[in-house]
N, C-alpha and C positions, 0 to 999 in steps of 0.2 A: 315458504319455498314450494313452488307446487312441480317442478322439476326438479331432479338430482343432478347438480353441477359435473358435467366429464372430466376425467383424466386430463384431457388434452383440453379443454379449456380452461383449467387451473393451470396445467404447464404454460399455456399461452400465457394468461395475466401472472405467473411469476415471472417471466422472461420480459416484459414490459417492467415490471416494477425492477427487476434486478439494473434495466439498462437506462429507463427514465425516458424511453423513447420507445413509440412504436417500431418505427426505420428500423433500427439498431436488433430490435427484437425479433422482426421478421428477417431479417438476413437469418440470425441464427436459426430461427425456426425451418427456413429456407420458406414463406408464405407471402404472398402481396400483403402488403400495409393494411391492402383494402379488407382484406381477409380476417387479417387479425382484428383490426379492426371491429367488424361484424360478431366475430366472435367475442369479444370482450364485451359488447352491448348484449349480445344473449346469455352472456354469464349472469350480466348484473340484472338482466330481466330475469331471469331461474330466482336468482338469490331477491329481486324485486330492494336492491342496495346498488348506492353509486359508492364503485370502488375509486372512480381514477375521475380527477380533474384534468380537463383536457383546454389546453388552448391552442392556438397555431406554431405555438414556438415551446411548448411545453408541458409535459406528464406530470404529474405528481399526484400521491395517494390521497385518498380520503382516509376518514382515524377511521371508519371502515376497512379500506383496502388496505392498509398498513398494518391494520390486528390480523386481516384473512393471511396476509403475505408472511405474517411473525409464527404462525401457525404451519401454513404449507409447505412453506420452505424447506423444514427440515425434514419432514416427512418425505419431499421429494425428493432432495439427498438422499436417505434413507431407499428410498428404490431404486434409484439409480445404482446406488453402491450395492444396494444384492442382487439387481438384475448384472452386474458387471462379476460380479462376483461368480455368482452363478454359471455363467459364459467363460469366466476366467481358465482356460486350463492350461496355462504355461504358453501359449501362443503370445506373437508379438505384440507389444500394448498399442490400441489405437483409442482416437478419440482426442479429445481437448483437456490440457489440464488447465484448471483457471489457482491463478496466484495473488493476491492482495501483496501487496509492498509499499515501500516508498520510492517516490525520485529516483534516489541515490542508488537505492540500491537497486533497482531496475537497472540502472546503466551499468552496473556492476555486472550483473548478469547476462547482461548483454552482450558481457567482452570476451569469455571464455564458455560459461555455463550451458547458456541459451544453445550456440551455435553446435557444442557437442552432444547437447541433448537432442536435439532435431536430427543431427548427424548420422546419431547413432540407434535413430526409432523413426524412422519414416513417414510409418503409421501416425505419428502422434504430432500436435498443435498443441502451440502455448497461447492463452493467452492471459498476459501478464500487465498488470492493473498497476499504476501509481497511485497511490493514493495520500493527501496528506493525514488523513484522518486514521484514528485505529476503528476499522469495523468488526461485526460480527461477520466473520467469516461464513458460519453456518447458515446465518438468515441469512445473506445476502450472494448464496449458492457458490460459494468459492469451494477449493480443493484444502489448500491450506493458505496461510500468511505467512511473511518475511516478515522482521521487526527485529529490533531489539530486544536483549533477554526481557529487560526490566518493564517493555511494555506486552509482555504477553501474559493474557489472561490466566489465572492460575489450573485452570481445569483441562491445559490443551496439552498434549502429548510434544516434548519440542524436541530440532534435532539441533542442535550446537553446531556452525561450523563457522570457518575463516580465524579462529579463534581472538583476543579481548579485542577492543579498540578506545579509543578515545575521541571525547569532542577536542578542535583546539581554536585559538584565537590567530586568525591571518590576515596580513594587507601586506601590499605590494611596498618591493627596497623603496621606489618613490615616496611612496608617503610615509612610509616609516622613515626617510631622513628628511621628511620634512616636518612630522607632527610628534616626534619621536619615540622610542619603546617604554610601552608602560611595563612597569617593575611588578607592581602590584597590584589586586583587580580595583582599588579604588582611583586606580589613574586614569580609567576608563572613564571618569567623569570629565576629565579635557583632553578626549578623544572624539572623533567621529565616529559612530558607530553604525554598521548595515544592521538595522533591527529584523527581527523575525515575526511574523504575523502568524499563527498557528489557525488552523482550520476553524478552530471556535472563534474566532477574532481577536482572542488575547494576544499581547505581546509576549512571545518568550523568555521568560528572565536569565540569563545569563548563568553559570551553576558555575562554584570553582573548588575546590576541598584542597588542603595542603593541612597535612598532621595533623589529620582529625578534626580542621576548622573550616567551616563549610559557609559558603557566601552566595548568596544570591544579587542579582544584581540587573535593575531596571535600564538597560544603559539609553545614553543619550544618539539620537542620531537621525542626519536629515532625510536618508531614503528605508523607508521599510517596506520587503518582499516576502511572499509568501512562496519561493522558491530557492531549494539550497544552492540548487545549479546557477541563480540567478546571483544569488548572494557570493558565489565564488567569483561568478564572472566580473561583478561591482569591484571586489578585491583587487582582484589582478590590475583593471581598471582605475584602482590608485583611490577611487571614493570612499575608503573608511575600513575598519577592520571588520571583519566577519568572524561569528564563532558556529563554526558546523564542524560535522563528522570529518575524521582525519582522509577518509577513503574518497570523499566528495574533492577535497584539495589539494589531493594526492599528486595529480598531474600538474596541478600548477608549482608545488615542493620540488619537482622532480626536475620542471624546466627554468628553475629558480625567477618565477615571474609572481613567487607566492612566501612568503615567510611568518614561521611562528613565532609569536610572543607566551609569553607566561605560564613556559611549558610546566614551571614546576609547580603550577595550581591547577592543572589540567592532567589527574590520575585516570590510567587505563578503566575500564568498564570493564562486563560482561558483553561480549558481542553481539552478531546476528547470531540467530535460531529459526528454523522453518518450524512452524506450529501447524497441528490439525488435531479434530476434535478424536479423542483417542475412544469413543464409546461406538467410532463407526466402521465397516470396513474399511480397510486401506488398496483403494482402487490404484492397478499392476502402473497406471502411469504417474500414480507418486509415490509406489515404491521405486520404481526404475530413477525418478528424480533426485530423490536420497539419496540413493545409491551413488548418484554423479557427485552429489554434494562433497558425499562421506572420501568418494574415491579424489577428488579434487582441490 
């Protein structure tokens, strides 16, 4: 390397790797495309490495740029969170907070949370990320994650709210009098079932526990989606039972266009938790988000 890489051209190529898109990057950056652009070929010329594969319709890392990016990343966090720090002295919180979630629970968010928190901080932007996948949060420049108790990494500092929930098994009065209610989760084998596609490509297997007797279960079925929202709407739609979070097919319970089966092998969980990495400061706009959480 016969130049020292800038500040702001590392920020640059994080903010591309974070979003997988120049466009996307350069909004945030507030930069022309073109710019960014330029800049990222004089990083990789300093460093004499190609970090980023580029085609017309798509970014993605080199095992280069994916080691530079697993590296910077936190460090950049890391400044962010002391220069805010620093700056912090009781004044109103501004800036972006970014959220990792799921689907579900984004629209959850949406309904109450989101709109009081914006309400009641002027100053402050969310932006709030679905994701099916569990990320790293830290690499991948977030504030903190939403999730399930059971899927959060054991190192993250979490805050418990909405209190337990459960998965459950739903299809619509129609096809329940037509295909009729399974008793037991083995009855699911002459059933229609909405399958679930998880981010890695597996099929989601089915999970049931009743007094301590725990069942997995590959079920049968002729449409599989990689969305819970999707998968609720197929239900009500009458195409086959669906097994998602009880919060996702809430609304459809409530307008009775939605009904559960085999409640009693379908025990409560540990609920959502907002998670953030507890070794860094806690920047004033996800303490103020907690706060909503806790108070809400």
């Amino acid at each position: 390397m016969n130049e020292q890489a800038s500040l702001t051209e590392l920020r640059a190529f994080a903010a591309v790797m974070r979003h997988r898109s120049f466009r996307k990057a350069a909004d945030e950056l507030e930069l022309a495309p073109s710019s960014l652009s330029h800049m990222i070929r004089g990083l990789e010329a300093k460093m004499d490495l190609r970090l980023l594969n580029r085609t017309t319709r798509s970014v993605s890392p080199t095992e280069a740029g994916q080691n530079l990016f697993a590296r910077i990343q936190p460090l950049i966090s890391d400044l962010d969170a002391a220069l805010a720090e620093a700056t912090d002295r009781g004044e109103e919180p501004a800036g972006t907070l970014r959220i990792n979630t799921s689907e579900t629970v984004a629209r959850l968010l949406l309904e109450k949370i989101v709109p009081t928190f914006l309400a009641r901080h002027p100053r402050l932007s969310i932006d709030l990320v679905n994701d099916g996948r569990l990320v790293d949060v830290v690499a991948e420049g977030f504030d903190a994650g939403i999730r399930l108790r059971e899927s959060v990494p054991q190192d993250m500092v979490i805050v418990p709210f909405g209190g337990r929930t459960r998965f459950v098994v739903v299809g619509s009065p129609a096809y329940l009098g037509q295909a009729g209610r399974p008793r037991v989760p083995d009855d699911l084998a002459e059933q229609r079932c909405i399958r679930h596609r998880m981010p890695s490509g597996k099929m989601y297997r089915w999970e049931f526990e009743r007094r301590g007797h725990e069942i997995e279960i590959d079920v049968p079925g002729a449409i599989t989606l990689d969305s819970i929202t999707l998968m609720v709407q197929a239900a009500e739609q009458g195409l086959g039972l669906a097994y998602v979070p009880i919060e996702a097919a809430r609304d459809g319970l409530d307008k009775g266009t939605l009904e559960t089966v085999l409640n009693d092998w379908c025990p409560q969980i540990e609920g959502l938790c907002l998670y953030y990495p507890g070794r860094r400061h806690v920047p004033a706009s996800l303490r103020a988000f907690i706060a909503l959480l806790k108070e809400l």
